[in-house]
C-alpha atoms as a printed R data frame, in Angstrom:
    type eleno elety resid chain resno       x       y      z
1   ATOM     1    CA   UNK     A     1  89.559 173.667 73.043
2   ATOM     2    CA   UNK     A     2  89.125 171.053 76.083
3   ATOM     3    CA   UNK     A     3  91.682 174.033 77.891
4   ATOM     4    CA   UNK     A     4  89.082 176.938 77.237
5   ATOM     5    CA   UNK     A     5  85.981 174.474 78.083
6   ATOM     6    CA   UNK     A     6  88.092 174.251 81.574
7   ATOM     7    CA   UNK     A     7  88.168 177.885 81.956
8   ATOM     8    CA   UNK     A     8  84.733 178.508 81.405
9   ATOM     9    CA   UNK     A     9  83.865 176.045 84.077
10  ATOM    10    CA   UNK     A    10  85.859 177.372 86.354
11  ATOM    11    CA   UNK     A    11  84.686 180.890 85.763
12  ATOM    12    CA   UNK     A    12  81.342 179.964 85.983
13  ATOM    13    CA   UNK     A    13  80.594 181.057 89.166
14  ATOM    14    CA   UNK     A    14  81.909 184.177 88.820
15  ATOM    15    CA   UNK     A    15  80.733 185.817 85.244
16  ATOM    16    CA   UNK     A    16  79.249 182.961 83.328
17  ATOM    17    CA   UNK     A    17  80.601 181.371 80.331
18  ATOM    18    CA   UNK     A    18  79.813 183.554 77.140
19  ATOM    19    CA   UNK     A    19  80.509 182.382 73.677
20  ATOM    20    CA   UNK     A    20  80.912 185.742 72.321
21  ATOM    21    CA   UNK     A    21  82.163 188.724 74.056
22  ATOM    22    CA   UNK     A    22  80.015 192.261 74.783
23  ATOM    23    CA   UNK     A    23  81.654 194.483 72.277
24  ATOM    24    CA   UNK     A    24  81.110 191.413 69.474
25  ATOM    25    CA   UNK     A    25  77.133 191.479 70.279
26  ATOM    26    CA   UNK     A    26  77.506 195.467 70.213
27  ATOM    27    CA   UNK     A    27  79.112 195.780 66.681
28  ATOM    28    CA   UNK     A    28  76.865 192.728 65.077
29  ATOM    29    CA   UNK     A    29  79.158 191.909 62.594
30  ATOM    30    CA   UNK     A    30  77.659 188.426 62.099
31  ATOM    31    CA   UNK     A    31  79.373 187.357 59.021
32  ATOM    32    CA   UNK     A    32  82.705 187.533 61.406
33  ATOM    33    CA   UNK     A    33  80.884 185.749 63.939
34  ATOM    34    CA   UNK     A    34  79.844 182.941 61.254
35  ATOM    35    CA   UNK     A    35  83.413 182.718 60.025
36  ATOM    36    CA   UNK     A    36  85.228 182.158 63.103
37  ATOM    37    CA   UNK     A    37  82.828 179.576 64.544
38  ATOM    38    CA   UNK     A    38  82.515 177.825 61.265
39  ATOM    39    CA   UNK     A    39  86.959 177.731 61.145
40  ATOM    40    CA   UNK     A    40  86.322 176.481 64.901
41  ATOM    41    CA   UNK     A    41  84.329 173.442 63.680
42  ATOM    42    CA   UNK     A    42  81.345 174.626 65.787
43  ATOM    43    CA   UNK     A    43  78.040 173.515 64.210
44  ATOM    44    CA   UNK     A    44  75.516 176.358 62.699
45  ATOM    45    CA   UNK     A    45  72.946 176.007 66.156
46  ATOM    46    CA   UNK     A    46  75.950 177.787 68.153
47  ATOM    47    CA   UNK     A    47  73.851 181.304 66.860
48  ATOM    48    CA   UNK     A    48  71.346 180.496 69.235
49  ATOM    49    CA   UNK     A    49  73.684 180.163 72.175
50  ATOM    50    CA   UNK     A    50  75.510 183.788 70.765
51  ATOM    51    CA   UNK     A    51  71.808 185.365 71.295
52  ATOM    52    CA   UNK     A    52  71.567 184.036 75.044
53  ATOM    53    CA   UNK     A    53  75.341 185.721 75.801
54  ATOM    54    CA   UNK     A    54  74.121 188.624 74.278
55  ATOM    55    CA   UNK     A    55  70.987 188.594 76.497
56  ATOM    56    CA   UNK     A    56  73.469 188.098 79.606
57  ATOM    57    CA   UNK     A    57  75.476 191.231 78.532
58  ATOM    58    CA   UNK     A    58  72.294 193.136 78.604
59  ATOM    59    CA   UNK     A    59  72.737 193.876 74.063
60  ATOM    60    CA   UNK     A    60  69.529 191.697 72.750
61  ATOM    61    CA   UNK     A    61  70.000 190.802 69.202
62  ATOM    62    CA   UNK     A    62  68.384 189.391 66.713
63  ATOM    63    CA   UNK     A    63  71.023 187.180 64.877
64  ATOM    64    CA   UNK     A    64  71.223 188.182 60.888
65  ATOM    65    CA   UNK     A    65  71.068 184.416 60.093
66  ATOM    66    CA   UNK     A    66  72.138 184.986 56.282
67  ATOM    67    CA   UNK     A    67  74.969 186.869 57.470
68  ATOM    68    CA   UNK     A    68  75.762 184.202 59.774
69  ATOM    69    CA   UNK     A    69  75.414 181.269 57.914
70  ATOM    70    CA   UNK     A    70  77.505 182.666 54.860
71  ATOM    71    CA   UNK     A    71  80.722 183.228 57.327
72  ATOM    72    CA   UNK     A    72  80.406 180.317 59.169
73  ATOM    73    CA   UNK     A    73  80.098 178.162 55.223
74  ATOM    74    CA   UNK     A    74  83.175 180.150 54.830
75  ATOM    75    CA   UNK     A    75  84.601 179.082 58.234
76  ATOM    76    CA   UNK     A    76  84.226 175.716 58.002
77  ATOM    77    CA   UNK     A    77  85.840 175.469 54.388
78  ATOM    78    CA   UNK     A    78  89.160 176.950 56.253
79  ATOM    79    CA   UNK     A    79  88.602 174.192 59.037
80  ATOM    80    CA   UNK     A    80  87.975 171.087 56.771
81  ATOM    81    CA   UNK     A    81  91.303 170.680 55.379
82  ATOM    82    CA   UNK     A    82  93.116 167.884 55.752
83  ATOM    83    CA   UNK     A    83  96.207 169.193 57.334
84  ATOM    84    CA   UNK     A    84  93.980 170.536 59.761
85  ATOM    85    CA   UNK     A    85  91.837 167.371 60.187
86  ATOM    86    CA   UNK     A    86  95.518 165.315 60.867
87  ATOM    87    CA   UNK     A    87  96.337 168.008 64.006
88  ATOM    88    CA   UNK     A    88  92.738 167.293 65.506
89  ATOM    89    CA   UNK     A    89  93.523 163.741 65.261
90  ATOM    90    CA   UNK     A    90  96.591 164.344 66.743
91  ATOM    91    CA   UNK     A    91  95.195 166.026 69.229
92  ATOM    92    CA   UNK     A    92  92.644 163.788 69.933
93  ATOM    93    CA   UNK     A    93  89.837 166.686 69.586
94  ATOM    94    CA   UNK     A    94  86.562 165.847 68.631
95  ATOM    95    CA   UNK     A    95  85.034 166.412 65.059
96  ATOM    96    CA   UNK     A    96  81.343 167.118 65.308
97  ATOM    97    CA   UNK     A    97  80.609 166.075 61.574
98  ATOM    98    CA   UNK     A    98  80.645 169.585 60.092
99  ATOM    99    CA   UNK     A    99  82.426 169.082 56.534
100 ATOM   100    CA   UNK     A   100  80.723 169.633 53.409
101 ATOM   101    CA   UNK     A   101  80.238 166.844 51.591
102 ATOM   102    CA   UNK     A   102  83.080 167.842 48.772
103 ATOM   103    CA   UNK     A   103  86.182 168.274 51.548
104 ATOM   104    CA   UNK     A   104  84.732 165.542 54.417
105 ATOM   105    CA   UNK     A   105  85.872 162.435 52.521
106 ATOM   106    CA   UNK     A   106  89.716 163.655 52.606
107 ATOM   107    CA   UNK     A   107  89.365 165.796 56.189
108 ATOM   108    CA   UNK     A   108  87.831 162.387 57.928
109 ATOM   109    CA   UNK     A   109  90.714 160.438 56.502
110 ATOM   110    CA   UNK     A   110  93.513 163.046 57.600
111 ATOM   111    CA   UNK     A   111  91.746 163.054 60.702
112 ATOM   112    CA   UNK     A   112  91.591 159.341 61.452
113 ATOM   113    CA   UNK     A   113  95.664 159.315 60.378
114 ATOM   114    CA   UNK     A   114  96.401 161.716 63.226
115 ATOM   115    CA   UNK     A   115  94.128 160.138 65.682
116 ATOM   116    CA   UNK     A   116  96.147 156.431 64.952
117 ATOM   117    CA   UNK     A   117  99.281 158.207 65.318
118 ATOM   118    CA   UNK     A   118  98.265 160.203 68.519
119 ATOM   119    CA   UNK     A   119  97.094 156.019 69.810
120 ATOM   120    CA   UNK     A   120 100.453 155.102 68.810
121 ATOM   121    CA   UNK     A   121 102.401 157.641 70.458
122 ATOM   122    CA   UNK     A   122 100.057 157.269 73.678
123 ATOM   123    CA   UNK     A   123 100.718 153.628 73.967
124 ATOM   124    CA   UNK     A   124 104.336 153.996 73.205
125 ATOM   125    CA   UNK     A   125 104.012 156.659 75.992
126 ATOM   126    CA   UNK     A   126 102.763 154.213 78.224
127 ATOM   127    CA   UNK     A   127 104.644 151.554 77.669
128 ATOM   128    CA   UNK     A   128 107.511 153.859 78.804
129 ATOM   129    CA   UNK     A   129 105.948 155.149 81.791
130 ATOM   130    CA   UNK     A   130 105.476 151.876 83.074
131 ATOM   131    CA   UNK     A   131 108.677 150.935 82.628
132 ATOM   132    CA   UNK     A   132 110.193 153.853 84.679
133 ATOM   133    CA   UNK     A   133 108.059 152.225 87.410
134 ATOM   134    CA   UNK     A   134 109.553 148.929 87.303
135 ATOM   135    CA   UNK     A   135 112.653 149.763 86.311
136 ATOM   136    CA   UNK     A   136 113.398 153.373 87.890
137 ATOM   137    CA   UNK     A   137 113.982 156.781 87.010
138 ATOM   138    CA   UNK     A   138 116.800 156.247 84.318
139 ATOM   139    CA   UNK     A   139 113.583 154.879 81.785
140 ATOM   140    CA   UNK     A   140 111.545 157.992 83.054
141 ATOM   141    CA   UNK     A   141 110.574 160.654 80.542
142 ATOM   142    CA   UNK     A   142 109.980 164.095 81.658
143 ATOM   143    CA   UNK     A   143 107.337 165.424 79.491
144 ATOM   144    CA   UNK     A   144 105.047 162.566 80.462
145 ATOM   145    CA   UNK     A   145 102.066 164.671 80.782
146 ATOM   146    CA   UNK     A   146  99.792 162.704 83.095
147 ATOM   147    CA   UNK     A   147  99.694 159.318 84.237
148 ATOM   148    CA   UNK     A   148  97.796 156.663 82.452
149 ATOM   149    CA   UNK     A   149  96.502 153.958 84.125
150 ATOM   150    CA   UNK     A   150  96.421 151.114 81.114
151 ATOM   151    CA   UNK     A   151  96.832 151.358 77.690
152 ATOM   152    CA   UNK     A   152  92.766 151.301 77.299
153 ATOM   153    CA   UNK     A   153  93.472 155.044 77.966
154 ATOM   154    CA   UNK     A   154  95.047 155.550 74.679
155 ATOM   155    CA   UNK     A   155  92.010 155.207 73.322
């Protein structure tokens, strides 16, 4: 998610950032558009940003709210399961409180067990980095993806 937020930005300039594509606000399938925001976790107000891409293609709509709102309910049931909850911990992505009531009790706590492992492994990570810079390359791991400056970043 954070690497397609990064592409918008940087395409910005050029075309805009659209959160659905031309042909999508063409064809109007709504219920489509529903379901694969709501299994993307993105909150029910992302219709009104959908009308203003539209707009910018030049294809005003008028969003079929019922149509929308039913896919997107079943979206977010596909989204708020706990296996998926544990890889957005472990990911350290964001949940923006979208879970029914009935499936947020066990998605929170998957979510919160992937987010303490994905602390763990960051200050394990770290731990380890430093060490390759007092102790030299033979303590250096390659797939150290960035460099962290204390181990308040692992969190």
């Amino acid at each position: 998610m954070n690497r397609a937020l990064g592409l918008c930005l940087i395409s910005l300039g050029l075309v805009g950032c659209a959160s659905i594509s031309k042909d999508s606000c063409v064809a109007g399938n709504w219920y489509d558009i529903g379901l694969r925001d709501g299994a993307n976790g993105f909150s029910a107000e992302r219709r009104f940003e959908h009308e203003k891409s539209c707009d910018k293609h030049g294809v005003p709509v008028q969003v079929q709210v019922d149509e929308y709102l039913k896919g997107r309910e079943a979206g977010v049931r596909l989204y708020c399961t706990p296996a998926n909850g544990y890889q957005l911990g472990l990911q350290i992505d964001y949940y923006q409180d979208v879970c029914p009531a009935d499936m947020k009790g066990a998605f929170v706590r998957a979510y919160n067990l992937g987010r303490q492992k994905a602390r763990l492994r960051c200050l394990w990570d770290f731990h380890h980095h430093s060490a390759y810079h007092r102790y030299g390359d033979h303590h250096h791991h390659h797939w150290w993806p960035y460099y962290r400056h204390s181990a308040l970043d692992c969190f």
